[in-house]
N, C-alpha and C positions, 0 to 999 in steps of 0.2 A: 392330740398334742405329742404323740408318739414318748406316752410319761415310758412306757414298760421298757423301752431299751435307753433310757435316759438323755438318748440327743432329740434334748426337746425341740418341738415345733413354733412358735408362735405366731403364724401367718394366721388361726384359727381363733386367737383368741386376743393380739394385742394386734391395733386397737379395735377398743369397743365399737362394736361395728355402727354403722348411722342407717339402719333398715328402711328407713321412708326417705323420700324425696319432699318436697313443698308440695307437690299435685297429690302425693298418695296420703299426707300428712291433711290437708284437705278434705279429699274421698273419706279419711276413716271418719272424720271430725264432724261429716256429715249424717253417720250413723251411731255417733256415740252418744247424741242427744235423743234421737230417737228411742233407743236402746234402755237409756236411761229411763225415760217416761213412761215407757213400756214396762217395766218392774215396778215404779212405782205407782204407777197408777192404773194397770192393768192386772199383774199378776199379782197371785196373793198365796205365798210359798206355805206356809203354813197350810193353810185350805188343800194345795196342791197334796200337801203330805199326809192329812187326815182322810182326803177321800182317795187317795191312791191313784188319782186322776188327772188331767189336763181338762178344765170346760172348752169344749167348742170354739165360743168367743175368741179366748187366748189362743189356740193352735189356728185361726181363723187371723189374728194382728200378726202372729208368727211368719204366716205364708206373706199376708199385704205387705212387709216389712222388710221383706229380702232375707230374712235372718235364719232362711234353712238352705241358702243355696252358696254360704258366704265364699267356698273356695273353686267353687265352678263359673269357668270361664265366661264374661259375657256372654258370648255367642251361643254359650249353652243354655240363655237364661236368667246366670247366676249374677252374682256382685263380682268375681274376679278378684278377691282378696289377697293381697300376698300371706306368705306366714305371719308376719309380726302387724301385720293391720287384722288378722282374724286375732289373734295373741289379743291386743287391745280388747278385745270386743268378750272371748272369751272368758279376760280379769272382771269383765263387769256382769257376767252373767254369774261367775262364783263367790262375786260379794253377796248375789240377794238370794239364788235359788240354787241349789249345786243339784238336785231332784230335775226340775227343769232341762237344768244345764243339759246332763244328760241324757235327758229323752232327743233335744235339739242334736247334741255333741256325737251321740252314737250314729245317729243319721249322717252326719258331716262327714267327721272325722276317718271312720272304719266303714260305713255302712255303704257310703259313695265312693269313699276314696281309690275303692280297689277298681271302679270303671273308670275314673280318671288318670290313675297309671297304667293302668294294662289293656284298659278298653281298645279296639280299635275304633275307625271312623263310625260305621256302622252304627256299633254301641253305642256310642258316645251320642253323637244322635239321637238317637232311639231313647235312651234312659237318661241322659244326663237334665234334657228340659225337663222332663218328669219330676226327678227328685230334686232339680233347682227351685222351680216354680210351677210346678205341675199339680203338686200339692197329694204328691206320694214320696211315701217315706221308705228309706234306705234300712238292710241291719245288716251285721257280718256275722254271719255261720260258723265258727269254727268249733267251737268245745262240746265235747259229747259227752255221755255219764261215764262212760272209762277212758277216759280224755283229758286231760287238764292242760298243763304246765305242758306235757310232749306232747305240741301242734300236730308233729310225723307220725304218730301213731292214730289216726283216726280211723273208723270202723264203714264210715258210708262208704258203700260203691258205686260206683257207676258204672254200665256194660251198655258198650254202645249196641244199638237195638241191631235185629237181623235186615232189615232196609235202608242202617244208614244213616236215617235223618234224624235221630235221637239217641240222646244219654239216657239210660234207664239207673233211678236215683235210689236207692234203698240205704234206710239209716233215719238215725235219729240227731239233735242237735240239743243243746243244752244250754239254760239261762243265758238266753239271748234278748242282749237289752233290743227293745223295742221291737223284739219278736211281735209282739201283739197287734201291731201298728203298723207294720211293715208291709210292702208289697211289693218289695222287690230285696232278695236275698243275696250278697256274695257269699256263698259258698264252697265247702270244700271234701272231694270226697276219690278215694284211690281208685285209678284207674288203670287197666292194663295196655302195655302197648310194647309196639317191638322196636329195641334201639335202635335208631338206622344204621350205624356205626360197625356194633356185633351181632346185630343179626338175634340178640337173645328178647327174652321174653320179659319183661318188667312190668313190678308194680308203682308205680310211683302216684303222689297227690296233687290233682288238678282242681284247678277252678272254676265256677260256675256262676252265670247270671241267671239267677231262677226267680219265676216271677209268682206270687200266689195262687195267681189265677189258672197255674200249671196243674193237668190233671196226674192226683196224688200228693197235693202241697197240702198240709195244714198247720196248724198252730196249738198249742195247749193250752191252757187257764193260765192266768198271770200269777208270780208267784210271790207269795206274801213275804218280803223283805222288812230286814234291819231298815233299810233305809233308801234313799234315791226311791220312795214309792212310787211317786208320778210315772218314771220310768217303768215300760208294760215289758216286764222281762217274762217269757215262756219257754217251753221248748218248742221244738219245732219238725215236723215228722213228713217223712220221703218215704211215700209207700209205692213204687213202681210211678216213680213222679217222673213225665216224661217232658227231657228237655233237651229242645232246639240243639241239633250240633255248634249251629251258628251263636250258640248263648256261650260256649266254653272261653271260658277270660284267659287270656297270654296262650301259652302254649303247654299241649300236655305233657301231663309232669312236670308242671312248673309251679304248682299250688303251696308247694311249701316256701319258696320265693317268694311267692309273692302271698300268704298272709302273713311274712315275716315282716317283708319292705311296707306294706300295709300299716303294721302294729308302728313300725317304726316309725316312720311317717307319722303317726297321729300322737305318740305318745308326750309329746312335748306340750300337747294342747291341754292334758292334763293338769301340770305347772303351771301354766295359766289359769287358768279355773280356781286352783286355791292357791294362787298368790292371790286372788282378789278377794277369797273365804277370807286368808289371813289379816290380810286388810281391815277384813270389816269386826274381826275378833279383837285385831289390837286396836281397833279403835272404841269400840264397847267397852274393852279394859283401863284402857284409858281415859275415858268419861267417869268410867267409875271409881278408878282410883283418886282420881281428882276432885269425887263430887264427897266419897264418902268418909268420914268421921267416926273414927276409932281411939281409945285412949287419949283423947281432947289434940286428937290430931289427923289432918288427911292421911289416907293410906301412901299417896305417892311418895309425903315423908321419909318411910321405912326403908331403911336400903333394902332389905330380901324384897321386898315390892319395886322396888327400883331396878333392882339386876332380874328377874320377871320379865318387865315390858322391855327393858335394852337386848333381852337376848332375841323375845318374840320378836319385836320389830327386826333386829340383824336379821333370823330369820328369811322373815320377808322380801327383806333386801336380796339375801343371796338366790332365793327361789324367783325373784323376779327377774335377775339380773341374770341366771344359767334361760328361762325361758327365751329372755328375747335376745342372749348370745346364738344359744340353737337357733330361733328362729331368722335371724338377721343369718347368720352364714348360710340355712338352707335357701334364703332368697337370693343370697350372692353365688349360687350355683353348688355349694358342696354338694355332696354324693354321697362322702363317706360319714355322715352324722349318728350312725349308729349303736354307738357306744356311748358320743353325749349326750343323746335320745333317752337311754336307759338311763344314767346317770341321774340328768334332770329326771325322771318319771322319780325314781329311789328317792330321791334327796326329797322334791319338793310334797310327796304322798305322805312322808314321816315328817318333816318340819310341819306341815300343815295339821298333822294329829299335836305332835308338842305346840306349836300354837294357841290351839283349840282349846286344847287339858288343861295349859297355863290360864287361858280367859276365863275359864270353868272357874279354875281354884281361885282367881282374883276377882270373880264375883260372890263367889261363894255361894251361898241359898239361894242368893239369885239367879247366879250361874246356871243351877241344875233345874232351875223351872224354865217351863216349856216359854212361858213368854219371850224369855230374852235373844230366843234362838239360835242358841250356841246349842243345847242338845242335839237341837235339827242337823243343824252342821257335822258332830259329833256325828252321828248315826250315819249320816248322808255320805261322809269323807270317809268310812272305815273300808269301803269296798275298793277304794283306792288303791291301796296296799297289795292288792288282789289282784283286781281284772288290768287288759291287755301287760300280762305280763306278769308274777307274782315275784314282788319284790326280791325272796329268799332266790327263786331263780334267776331274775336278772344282776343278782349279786356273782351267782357264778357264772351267767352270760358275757360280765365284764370283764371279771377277773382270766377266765378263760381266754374270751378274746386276745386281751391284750396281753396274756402269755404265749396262746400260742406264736403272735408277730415277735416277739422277743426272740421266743425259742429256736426260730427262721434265722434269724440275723445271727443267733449263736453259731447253730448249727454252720452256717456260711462260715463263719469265723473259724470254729473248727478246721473244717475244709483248707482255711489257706491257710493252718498252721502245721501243716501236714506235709504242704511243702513250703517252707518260709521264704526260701532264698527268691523263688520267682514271684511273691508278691509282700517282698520287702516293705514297700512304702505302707500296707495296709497294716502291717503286722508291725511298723515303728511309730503310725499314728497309732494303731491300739496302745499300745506299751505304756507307750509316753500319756495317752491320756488316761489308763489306769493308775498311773504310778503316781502324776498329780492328782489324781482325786484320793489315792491312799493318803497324803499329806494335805490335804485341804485345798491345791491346787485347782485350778482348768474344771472349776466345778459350772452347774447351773448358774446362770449369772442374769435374772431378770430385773437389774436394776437400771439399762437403758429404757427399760417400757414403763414404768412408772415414775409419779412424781418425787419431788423430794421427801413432802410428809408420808410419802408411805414407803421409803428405803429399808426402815426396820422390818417391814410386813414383807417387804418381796424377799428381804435376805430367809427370814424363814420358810416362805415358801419353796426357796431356790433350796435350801437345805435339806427338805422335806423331798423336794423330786431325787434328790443325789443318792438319799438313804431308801429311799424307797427303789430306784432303779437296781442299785447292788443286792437288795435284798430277791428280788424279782430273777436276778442271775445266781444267787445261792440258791435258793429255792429250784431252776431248773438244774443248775450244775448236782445235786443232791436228790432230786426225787424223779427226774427227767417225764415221762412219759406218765409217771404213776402223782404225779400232781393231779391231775382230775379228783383222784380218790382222797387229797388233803383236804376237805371243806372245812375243817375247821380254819386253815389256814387262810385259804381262800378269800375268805367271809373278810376276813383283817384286808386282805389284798384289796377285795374291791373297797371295801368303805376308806381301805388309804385311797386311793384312788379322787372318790367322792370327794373326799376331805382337800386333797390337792388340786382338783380340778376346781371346784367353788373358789378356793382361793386364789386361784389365778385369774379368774372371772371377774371375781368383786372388785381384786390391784386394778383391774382392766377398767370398768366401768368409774373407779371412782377419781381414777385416774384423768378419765375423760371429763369428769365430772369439775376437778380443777381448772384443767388447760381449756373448758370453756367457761371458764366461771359462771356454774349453775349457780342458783340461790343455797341448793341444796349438798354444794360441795363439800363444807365445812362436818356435817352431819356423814355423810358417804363417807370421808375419809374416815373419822371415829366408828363407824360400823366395820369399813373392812380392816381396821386395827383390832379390835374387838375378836372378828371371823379368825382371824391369819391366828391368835394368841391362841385361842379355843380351839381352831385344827388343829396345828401343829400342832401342838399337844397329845390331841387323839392320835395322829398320824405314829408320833414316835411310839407309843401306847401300845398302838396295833402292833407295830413291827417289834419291839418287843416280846407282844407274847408270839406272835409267827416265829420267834429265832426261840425261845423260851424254853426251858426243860421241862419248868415246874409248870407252865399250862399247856405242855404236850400231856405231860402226865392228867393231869387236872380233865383233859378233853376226853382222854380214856376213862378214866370216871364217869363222867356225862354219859358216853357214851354204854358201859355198863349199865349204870342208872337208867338211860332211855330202853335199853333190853327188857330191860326186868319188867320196869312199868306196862310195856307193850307185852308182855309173855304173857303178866297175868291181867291184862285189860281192866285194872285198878292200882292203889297202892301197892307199895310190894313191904309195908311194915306195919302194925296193930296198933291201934289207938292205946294210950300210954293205962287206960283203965282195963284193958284186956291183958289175960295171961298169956295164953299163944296166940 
């Protein structure tokens, strides 16, 4: 939406896109019954969780059902899904089993996907009927035990052999979902090679299709998890594993490309998954609050139980409504979805834990027993926050992002003020439109994209990008190049962000939801009245303490405090019964 230099975009987001057509709207409809009948009458999530297992049976209806090959092309096999027709399918798999989900999702999503972008024909060929309907499973290689969060620093090597015809793989891999299952690997590990350009010597990170059956491939014991147990997470070990030239994915030194555009790519699928957990939380909570009797009255009664289920359910709304925005523009060809990839992952990983916690507390005793399977959930959904991407880092992935494009356009601006007279006209539109927005003027103005009942929600949203865009040019004008190192700051930057971009989504969706008179229009608009109140709020909040003396100071403290604690790898003060 190009929020960071504040001439916003909205080809991206108004209007709510329409991702299906009548034929695809069809196609999905003919797997969503399936789909359904398959959880309830085949799988049994609970069972999957206590024996840490998949039965046979079930990965056996899995394969007959299409349902592991969903975004591989016909011709390879697969169903040929768009985004927002797997998106469907994906809501319905993290209403019942999100354990499951991911054993299926890891194979899909990451584990195939990176032969589907970068593969060539060959490849493609070769591995894609495999893992469509072949009835071999897919994983993505990337994290090693000194590895996390920095994809660029990984340790395996590869040396291409003295004849040629192979990579020689050395290196280890780490909690790799479906490690255990898998037989066919995208991985990734540095290779050396000479720029053709300068002539010099580089190391850079390549990719690789590695297959099991490669001598030197193995696997470790599956590792006993919080949660997602079903899913056979290991490590995974390259001990002089020798592999095919011909297996090397895209081009070398291109690995960090591509398990970026990989991660990217799939992470949306996530927001799917638990929009349909949420789903099934506020609807639990909702039965319950309705069924049970307290103080000779239902709990729905109570208003704190009332403001509970309207926030869950908005919730819901907005995490459903950013999935199949991402989703519907990557099927209308965008390119650039990589920041509101991250976004949705951020947003709908923490709405779907408060979700969860909310359902918890509004069942109460009930809640926290294993029956009602919100714990399940609970457990299952906390690695969320974590894998393909750990939230705290895609916070600075965004925030970075969209300062460095800012800083671009500054830095330009610079440039032609250096000489004004030969580019007048840029240097009298700037002027003029800084000078109106110091007076409230020539601001954000999203009140042609939505309806009438939501003009108060768009004014705040529009008010929300204007404050946040100036503050995003204080911030560079003020800390220029050493912004990287403000994380405190940061942190405010991307969740303004989040906060402004949901809200521009929900005006979008429910906007659409009027001018077709859905049944459920009337509800939509009260949810994104709801959202837009509750951002804005946080938005002005963040930027606030971003501009703030007394929580710069306050952060230096934290920051003290987090010393101390790490110095001495404990407390750093005496229980109040002790003398020193």
């Amino acid at each position: 939406m190009n929020l960071f230099s504040g001439k916003l975009q909205t080809a991206e987001v108004f209007p709510y896109p329409e991702p299906l057509n009548e034929e695809q709207r069809e196609y999905t409809q003919a797997f969503i019954d399936p789909t359904l009948k398959f959880y309830q009458a085949m799988n049994d999530a609970a069972r999957n969780d206590t024996t840490a297992n998949v039965e046979p049976a079930v990965v056996d209806a899995l394969w007959e059902g299409g349902f592991l090959g969903a975004f591989v092309p016909t011709e390879y096999g697969g169903l040929g899904l768009s985004n927002a027709q797997s998106v469907r399918l994906s809501e319905i798999n993290g209403s019942y089993d999100l354990g499951l989900t991911i054993y299926t999702g890891a194979h899909q999503t990451i584990g195939t996907k990176g032969i589907l972008l970068y593969g060539n024909e060959a490849q493609k060929k070769k591995y894609l009927p495999q893992l469509s309907s072949g009835r071999v499973f897919g994983a993505f290689a990337l994290t090693e035990p000194g590895t996390g969060s920095d994809a660029a620093s990984v340790k395996t090597k590869a040396v291409l052999s003295p004849c040629g015809k192979y990579y020689i793989l050395n290196g280890s891999k780490l909690w790799i979902s479906g490690g255990g299952i898998a037989n066919i690997f995208t991985t990734f590990a540095q290779t050396e090679f000479v720029d053709p350009q300068t002539g010099e010597k580089k190391t850079k990170m390549s990719a690789f299709i590695v297959e099991r059956a490669f001598e030197g491939v193995s696997t470790g014991p599956p590792e006993d998890k919080m949660g997602i147990k079903c899913s056979v997470t290991t490590e995974v070990f390259f001990d002089d594993a020798k592999v095919p030239v011909e297996n090397l994915l895209g081009e070398l030194g291109q690995g960090f490309k591509i398990a970026v555009n990989i991660l990217n790519s799939g992470r949306f699928g996530l927001g799917a998954m638990l929009s349909g957990t949420m789903r099934t939380c506020v609807e639990k909570a909702a039965d319950h609050v309705t069924n049970r009797v307290q103080f000779k009255r239902k709990l729905i009664e109570f208003e704190n139980v009332q403001e509970k289920l309207a926030l869950m359910t908005t919730h819901q709304y907005v995490a459903q409504s950013i999935t199949y925005m991402v989703a519907g523009n990557m099927d209308k060809g965008s390119v650039d979805f990589h920041l509101e990839a991250a976004v949705s992952k951020v947003f709908c990983t923490e709405a779907a834990w408060y979700v969860c916690d909310e359902a918890i507390q509004l069942l109460g005793g009930n809640g926290f027993m294993k029956s009602s399977g919100l714990e399940r959930f609970l457990r299952d959904m906390r690695i969320f926050r974590i894998f393909e991407g750990a939230n705290d880092v895609l916070r600075m992935f965004i925030a970075l992002t969209g300062i460095q494009a800012a800083g671009n356009e500054l830095r330009q601006l610079q440039k032609v003020l250096k000489n004004p007279l030969s580019n007048l006209g840029v240097v009298l539109a700037e002027g003029s439109k800084r000078a109106g927005r110091s007076v409230g003027l020539g601001g954000t103005d999203l009140s042609p994209f939505v309806v009438s009942e939501l003009q108060t929600a768009a004014k705040q949203c529009s008010e929300c990008v204007d404050l946040f865009s100036k503050t995003i040019e204080s911030l560079l004008v003020k800390h220029g190049k050493g912004i990287v190192e403000r994380q405190f700051q940061l942190a405010r930057v991307a969740d303004s962000v989040i906060d402004i971009y949901t809200m521009a989504v929900v005006l979008s969706r429910a906007s659409r939801a009027v001018r077709k008179g859905l049944p459920s229009a009337a509800h939509e608009v009260l949810m994104t009245q709801i959202w837009c109140q509750e951002a804005s709020n946080r938005v002005q909040r963040n930027i606030h303490r971003i501009h703030s003396n007394a929580f710069r100071d306050n952060y230096q403290r934290m920051a003290v405090v987090a010393k101390h604690v790490a110095d001495r790898r404990t407390l750093p003060y005496t229980n109040p019964l002790e003398i020193d």
